[in-house]
C-alpha positions in Angstrom: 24.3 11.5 5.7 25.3 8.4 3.8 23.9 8.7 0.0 23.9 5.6 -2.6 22.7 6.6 -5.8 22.1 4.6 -8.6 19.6 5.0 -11.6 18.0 2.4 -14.0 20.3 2.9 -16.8 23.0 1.5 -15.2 24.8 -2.1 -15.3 25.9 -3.4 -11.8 27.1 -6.3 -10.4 26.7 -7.6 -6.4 27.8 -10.9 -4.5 23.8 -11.5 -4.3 22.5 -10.6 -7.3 23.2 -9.3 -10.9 20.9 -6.1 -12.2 21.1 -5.1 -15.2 18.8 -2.6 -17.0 18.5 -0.4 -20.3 16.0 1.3 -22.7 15.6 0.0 -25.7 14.9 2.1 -29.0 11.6 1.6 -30.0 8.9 2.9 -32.8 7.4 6.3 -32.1 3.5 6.7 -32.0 1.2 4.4 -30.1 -1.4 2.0 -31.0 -4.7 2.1 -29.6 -3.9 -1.6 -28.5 -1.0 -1.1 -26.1 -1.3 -0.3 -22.7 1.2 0.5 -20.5 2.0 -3.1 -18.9 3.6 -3.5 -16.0 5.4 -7.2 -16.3 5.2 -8.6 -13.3 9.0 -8.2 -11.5 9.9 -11.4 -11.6 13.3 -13.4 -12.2 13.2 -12.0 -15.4 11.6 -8.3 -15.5 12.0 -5.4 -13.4 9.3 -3.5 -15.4 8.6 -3.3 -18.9 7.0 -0.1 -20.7 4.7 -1.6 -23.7 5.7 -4.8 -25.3 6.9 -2.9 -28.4 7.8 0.6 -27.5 10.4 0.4 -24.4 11.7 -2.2 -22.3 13.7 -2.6 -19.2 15.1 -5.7 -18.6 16.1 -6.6 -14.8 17.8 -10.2 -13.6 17.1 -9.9 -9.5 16.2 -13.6 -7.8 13.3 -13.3 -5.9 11.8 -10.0 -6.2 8.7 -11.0 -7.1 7.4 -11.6 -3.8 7.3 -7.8 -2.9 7.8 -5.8 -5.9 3.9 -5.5 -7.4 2.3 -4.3 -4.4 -0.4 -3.0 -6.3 -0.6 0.9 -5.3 -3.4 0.5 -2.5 -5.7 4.1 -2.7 -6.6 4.2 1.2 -7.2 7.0 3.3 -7.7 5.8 6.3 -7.5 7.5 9.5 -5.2 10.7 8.4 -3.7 13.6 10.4 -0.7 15.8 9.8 0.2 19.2 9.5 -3.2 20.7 10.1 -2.5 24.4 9.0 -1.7 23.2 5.3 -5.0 22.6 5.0 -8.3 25.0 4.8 -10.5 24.3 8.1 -13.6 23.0 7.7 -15.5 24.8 10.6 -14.2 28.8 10.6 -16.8 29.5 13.2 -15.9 30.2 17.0 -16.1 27.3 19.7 -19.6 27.6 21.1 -21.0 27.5 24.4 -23.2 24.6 24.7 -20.5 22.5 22.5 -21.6 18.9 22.2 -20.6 15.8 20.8 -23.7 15.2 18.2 -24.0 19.4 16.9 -20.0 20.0 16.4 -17.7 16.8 16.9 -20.0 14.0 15.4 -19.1 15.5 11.8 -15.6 15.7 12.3 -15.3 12.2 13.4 -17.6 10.7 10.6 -15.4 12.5 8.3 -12.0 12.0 9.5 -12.1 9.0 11.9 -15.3 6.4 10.9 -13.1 5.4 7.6 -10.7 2.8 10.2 -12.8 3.3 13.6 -16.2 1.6 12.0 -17.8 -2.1 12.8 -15.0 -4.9 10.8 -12.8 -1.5 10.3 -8.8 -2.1 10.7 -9.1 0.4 14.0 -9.6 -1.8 17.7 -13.0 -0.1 18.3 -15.9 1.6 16.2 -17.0 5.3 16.5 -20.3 4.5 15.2 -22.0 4.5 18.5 -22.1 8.8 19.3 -22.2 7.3 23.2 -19.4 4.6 22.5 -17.2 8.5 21.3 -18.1 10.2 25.0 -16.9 7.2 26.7 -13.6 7.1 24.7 -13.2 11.2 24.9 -10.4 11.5 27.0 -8.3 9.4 24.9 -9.2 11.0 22.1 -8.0 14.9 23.4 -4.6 13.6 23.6 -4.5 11.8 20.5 -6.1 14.2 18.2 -4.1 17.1 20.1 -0.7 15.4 19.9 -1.4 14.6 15.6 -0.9 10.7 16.5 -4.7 10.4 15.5 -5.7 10.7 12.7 -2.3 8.7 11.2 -1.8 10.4 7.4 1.9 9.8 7.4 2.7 12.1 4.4 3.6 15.6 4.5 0.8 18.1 3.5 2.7 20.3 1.3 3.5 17.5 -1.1 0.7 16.8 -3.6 -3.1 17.5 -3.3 -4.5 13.7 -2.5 -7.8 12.9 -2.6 -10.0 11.1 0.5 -7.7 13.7 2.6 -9.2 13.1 6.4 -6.5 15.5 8.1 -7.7 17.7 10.8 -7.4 21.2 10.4 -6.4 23.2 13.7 -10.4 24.3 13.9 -10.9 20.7 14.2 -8.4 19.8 16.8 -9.6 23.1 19.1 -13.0 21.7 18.5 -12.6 18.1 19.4 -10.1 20.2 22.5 -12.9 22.3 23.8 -15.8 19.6 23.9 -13.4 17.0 26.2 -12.6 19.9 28.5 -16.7 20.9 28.8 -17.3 17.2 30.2 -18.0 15.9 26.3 -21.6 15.9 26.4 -23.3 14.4 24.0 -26.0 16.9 23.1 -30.1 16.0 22.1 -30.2 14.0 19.4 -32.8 16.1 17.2 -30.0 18.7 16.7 -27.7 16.0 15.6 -25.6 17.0 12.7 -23.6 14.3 9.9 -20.7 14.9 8.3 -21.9 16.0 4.4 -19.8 13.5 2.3 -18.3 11.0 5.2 -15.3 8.9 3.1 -15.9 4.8 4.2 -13.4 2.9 2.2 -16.1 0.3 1.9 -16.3 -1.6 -1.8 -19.1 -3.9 -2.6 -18.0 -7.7 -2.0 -19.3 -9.4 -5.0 -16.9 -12.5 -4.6 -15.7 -13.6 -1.2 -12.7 -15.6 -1.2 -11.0 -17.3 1.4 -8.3 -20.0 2.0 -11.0 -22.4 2.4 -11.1 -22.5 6.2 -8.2 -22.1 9.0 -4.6 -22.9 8.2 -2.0 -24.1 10.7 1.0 -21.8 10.2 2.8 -23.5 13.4 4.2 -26.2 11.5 5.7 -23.3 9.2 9.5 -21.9 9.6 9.3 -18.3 11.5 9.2 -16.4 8.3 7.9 -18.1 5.2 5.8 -17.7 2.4 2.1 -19.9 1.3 0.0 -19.7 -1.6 -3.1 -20.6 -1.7 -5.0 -21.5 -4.8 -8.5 -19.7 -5.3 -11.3 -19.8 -8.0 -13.8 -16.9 -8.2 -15.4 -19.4 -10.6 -16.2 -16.6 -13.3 -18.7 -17.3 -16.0 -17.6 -14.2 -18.3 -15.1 -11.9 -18.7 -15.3 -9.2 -16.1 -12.8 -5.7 -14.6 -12.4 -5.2 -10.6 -12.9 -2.0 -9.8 -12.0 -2.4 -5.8 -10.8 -5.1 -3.6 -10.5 -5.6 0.0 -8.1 -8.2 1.7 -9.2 -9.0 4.9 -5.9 -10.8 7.0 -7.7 -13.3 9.4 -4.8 -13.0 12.1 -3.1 -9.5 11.7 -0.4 -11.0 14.1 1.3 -13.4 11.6 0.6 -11.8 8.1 3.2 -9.8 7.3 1.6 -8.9 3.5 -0.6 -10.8 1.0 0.0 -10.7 -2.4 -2.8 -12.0 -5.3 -1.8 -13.1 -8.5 -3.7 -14.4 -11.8 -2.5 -18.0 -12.7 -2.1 -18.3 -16.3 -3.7 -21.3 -18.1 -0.3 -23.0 -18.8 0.6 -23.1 -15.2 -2.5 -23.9 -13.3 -1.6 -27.6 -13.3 1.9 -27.1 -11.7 0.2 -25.1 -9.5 -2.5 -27.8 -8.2 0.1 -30.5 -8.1 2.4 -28.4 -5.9 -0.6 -27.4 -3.6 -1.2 -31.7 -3.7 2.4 -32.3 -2.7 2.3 -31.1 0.6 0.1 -31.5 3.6 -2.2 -28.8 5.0 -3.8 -26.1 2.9 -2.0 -24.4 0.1 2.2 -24.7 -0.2 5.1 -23.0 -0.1 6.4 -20.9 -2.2 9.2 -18.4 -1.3 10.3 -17.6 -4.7 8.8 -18.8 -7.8 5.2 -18.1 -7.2 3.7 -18.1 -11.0 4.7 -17.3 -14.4 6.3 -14.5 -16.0 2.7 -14.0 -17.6 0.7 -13.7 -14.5 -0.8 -10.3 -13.5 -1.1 -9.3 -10.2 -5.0 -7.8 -9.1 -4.4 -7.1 -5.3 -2.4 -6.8 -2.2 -2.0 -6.1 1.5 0.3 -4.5 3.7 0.0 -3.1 7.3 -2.3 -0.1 7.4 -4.5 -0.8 3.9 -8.1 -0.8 3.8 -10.3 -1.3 1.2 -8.9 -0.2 -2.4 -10.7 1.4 -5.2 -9.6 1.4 -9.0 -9.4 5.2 -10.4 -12.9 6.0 -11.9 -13.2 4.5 -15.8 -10.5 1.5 -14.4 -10.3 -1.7 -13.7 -8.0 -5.0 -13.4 -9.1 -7.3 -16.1 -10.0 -10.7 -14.6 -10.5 -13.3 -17.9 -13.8 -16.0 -16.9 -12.8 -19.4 -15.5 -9.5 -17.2 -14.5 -8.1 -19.1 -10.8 -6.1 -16.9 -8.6 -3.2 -17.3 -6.5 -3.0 -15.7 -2.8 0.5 -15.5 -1.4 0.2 -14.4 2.3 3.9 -14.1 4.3 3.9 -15.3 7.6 5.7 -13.4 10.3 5.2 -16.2 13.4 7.8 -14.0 15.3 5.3 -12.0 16.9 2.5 -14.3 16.8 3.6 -14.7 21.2 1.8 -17.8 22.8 -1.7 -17.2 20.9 -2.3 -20.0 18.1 -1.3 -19.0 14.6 -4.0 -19.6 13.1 -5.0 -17.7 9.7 -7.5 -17.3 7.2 -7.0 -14.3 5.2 -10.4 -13.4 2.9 -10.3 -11.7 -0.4 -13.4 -9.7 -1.2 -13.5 -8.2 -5.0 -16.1 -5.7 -6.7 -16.8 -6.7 -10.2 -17.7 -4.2 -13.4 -19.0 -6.4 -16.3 -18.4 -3.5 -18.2 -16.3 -3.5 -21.3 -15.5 0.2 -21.3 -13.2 0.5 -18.4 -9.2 1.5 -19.4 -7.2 -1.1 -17.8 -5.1 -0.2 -14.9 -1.7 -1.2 -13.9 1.2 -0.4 -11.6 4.2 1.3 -12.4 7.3 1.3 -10.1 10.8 2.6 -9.6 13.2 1.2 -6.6 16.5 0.6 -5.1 17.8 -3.1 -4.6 21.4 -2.5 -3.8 20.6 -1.9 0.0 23.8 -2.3 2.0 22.9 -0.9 5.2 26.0 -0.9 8.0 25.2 -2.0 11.9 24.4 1.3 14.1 24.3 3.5 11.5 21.3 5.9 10.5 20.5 8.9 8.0 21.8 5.9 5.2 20.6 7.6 2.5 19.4 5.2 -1.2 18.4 6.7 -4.0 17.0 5.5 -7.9 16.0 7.8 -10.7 14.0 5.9 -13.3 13.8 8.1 -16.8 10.3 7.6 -19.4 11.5 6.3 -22.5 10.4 7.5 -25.7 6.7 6.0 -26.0 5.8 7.0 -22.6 4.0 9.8 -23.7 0.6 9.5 -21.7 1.4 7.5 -18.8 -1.3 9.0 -15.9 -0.3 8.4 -12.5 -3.2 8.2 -10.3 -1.7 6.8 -6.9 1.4 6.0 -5.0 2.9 4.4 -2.4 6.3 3.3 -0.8 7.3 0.4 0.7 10.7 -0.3 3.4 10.4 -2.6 6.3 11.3 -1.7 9.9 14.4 0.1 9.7 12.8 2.6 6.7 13.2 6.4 8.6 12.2 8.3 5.9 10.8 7.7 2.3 10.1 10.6 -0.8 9.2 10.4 -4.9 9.2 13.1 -7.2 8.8 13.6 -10.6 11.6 15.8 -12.4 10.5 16.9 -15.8 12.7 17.1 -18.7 12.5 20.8 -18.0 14.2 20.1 -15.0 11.0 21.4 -12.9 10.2 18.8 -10.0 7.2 17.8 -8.8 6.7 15.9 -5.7 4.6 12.5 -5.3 5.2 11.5 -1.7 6.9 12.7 1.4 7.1 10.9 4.1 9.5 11.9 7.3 8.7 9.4 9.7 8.2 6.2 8.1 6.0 3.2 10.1 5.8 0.3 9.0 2.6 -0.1 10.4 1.1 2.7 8.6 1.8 2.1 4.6 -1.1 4.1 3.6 -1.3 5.2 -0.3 -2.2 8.1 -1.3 -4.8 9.0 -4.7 -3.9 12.4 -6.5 -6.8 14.5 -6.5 -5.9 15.1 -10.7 -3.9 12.3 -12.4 -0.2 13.8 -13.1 0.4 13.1 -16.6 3.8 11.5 -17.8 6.3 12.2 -21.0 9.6 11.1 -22.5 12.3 12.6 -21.0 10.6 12.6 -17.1 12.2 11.0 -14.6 10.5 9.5 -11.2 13.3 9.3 -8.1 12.6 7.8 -5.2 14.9 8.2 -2.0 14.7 5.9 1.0 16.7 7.1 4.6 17.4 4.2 7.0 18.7 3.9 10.8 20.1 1.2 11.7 21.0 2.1 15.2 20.5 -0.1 18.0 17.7 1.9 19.3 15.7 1.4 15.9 15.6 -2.6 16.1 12.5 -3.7 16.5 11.6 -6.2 19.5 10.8 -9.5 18.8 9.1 -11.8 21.8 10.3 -9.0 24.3 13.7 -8.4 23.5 15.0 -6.0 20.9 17.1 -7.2 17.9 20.5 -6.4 17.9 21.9 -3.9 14.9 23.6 -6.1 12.6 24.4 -5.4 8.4 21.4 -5.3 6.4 20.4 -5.8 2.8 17.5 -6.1 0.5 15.5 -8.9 1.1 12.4 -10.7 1.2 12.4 -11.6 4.9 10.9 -9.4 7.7 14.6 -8.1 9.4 15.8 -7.4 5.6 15.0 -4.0 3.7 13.8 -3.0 1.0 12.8 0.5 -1.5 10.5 0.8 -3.5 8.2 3.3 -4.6 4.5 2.4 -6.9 2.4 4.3 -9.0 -0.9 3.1 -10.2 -1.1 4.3 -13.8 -3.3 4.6 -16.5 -2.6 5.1 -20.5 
């Protein structure tokens, strides 16, 4: 296997791009007033660690559009490695197994999170008739682990919202197909106790104020969209929901504050040019902005950590910047209008929430090659004492085979985040702990990313499949990228 390794301590210099990073000595003992804060990774910042207490300083052109995907707590639809888990029903397959007694629980439980009415699944199991009909689809899926998709390994971390069936499950869901799947009388019908429906409460709607034209647009290009949730008073969101209007052509959505000093550049950029919104590749908004949602393939709705929110300031506008991908939008009009749904707290309690990350930009990824292995070890500087992660995710394109973060304490002890052998690119699901995993000077979070680059990993675009060429970090859908995101509290 191919390794790169590189840490965050470390001064390098590429045709491309200059990255340069250190830790800067800083006061012991926090005040109550700083927060860990996250600077947005711009031009400027790969990440800073408290204004005061430690900072590292990154110079790497146009990051920004990927490198704050806000850590996005989903669950999903999840399945893997079944006998990791305890079962849920111990009891022996009955005779007179029916849908609405034995299998309606496990599929409210695991299933009804993506396969529900304006779910990201392409039909609802809401309807118990609807599941009979779509039984002997469902054998092979569930029995084969494709279904439920939890893309991590189970041996990892304890997450929560974990929707994995166990193997009673899957003999369960087995058996009932093979007995005809009959769906049982209804007045022995039996709910799953605690279903998870990653459902928030749309307080504000936003959208990009009606359809948008992408055809005009290059292939793979960037928009932003201005958008005012026209708040009268200060205010935390404590879960958001981006809703892509045409799955085809958005390749992610991004959703920036826009700070008062650059709302007017903003509005005369978004006058300049014709059509809804403009473009913006690169520079999206100031060094100052902070970032309150995103969207990537597989996300559903998103949930702060309880006692958290993202502080939205009243009369605050907000930027959307949605990437277009119109090389697989095929012959159907590309036609888009993503919608932002937010859940409000008023409440001025809540510990703000922010995202952490640790990733590895020096890509250089030869033509038909795989098992091209990256690596980054990012090390807690003194003042980090208290830093809670609550989530994490990771992030490669198409060519991503395998992703992992782990935490290696000063003691040397490690403590895995995230495992995940078979990366899809369709299927970025995040993943809540179950109890926060506290942080302290001296830790250090690594993230690996394994790549294959062989021809019979290109993806196909409009029927024919891409041939391997050299690939690098980048912004654009055929480039790469690793990076790894926490959501953390302090």
């Amino acid at each position: 296997m191919n390794e790169n390794f590189g840490t965050n301590d470390a001064r390098r210099t590429t045709s491309s791009s200059l990255f340069y990073a250190k830790t800067a000595e800083i006061p012991s003992g926090p005040s109550k007033k700083e927060k860990l804060i996250i600077q947005k990774f711009r031009d400027k910042f790969v990440f800073m660690l408290s204004e005061k207490r430690g900072i590292t300083v990154c110079n790497i052109p146009k990051l920004q559009a990927y490198l704050l995907l806000l850590v996005t707590l989903t669950a999903g639809c999840q399945a893997t490695d079944p006998k990791n888990i305890e079962p849920r029903i111990s009891s022996p397959i009955p005779e007179n197994i029916n849908y609405l007694q034995h299998v309606q629980p496990i599929i409210e439980s695991s299933c009804n999170g993506c396969h529900r009415e304006g779910g990201i699944a392409p039909f609802s199991f809401e309807s118990p008739d609807k599941v009979v009909q779509l039984a002997s689809i469902i054998k092979p899926s569930v029995v084969s682990g494709r279904m439920p998709p939890f893309m991590a390994k189970g041996d990892c971390a304890p997450y929560k919202y974990d929707t994995r069936l166990t193997t009673a499950e899957i003999e369960t869901i087995s058996a009932w197909v093979d007995a005809g799947a009959p769906l049982g009388d209804p007045a022995n019908s039996v709910h799953a106790e605690d279903p998870y429906i990653p459902k928030i409460n749309r307080d504000i709607v936003l959208d990009l104020g009606g359809p948008f034209d992408a055809s005009y647009m290059d292939s793979d290009n960037y928009r932003c969209f201005i958008l005012d949730p026209e708040l009268t008073e200060d205010a935390f969101i404590t879960g958001y929901e981006v809703i892509p209007g045409n799955q085809k052509i958005v390749h992610h959505a991004l959703v920036y504050t826009i700070p008062d000093d650059s709302l007017e550049e903003a509005m005369r950029l978004d006058a300049a040019e014709p059509g809804k919104g403009y473009t913006c590749f690169s520079n999206v908004v100031a060094d100052d902005s902070e970032q309150i949602a995103a969207w990537v393939p597989g996300q559903v709705a998103r949930f702060m950590p309880e006692n958290t929110g993202l502080r939205l300031p009243a009369g605050k506008k907000i930027l959307m910047q949605i990437h277009y991908n119109l090389l697989a939008a095929g012959d159907a009009p590309p036609i888009d209008n993503t919608q932002l749904a937010l859940q409000i707290e008023r409440s001025a309690n809540l510990t703000t929430a922010t995202t952490y990350s640790v990733l590895q930009p020096f890509l250089d990824i030869p033509s038909d090659t795989k098992d091209v292995k990256f690596q980054n070890i990012l090390t807690i500087p003194r003042g980090g004492d208290g830093i809670k992660i609550h989530g994490v995710t990771g992030h490669m394109h198409q060519l991503g085979q395998s992703l992992k973060m782990e935490v290696i304490r000063k003691s040397g002890e490690r403590e895995c985040l995230i495992d995940i052998p078979s990366w899809d690119f369709d299927w970025q699901q995040s993943f809540e702990l179950q109890s926060a995993m506290q942080l302290r000077e001296g830790d250090k979070v690594k993230i690996e990313c394994v790549f294959d680059n062989s021809q019979a990993n290109q993806p196909i675009i409009n029927g024919q499949q891409v041939k391997s060429r050299d690939v690098s970090w980048g912004e654009g859908s055929l480039d790469e990228m690793c990076i790894g995101y926490m959501l953390t509290s302090f």
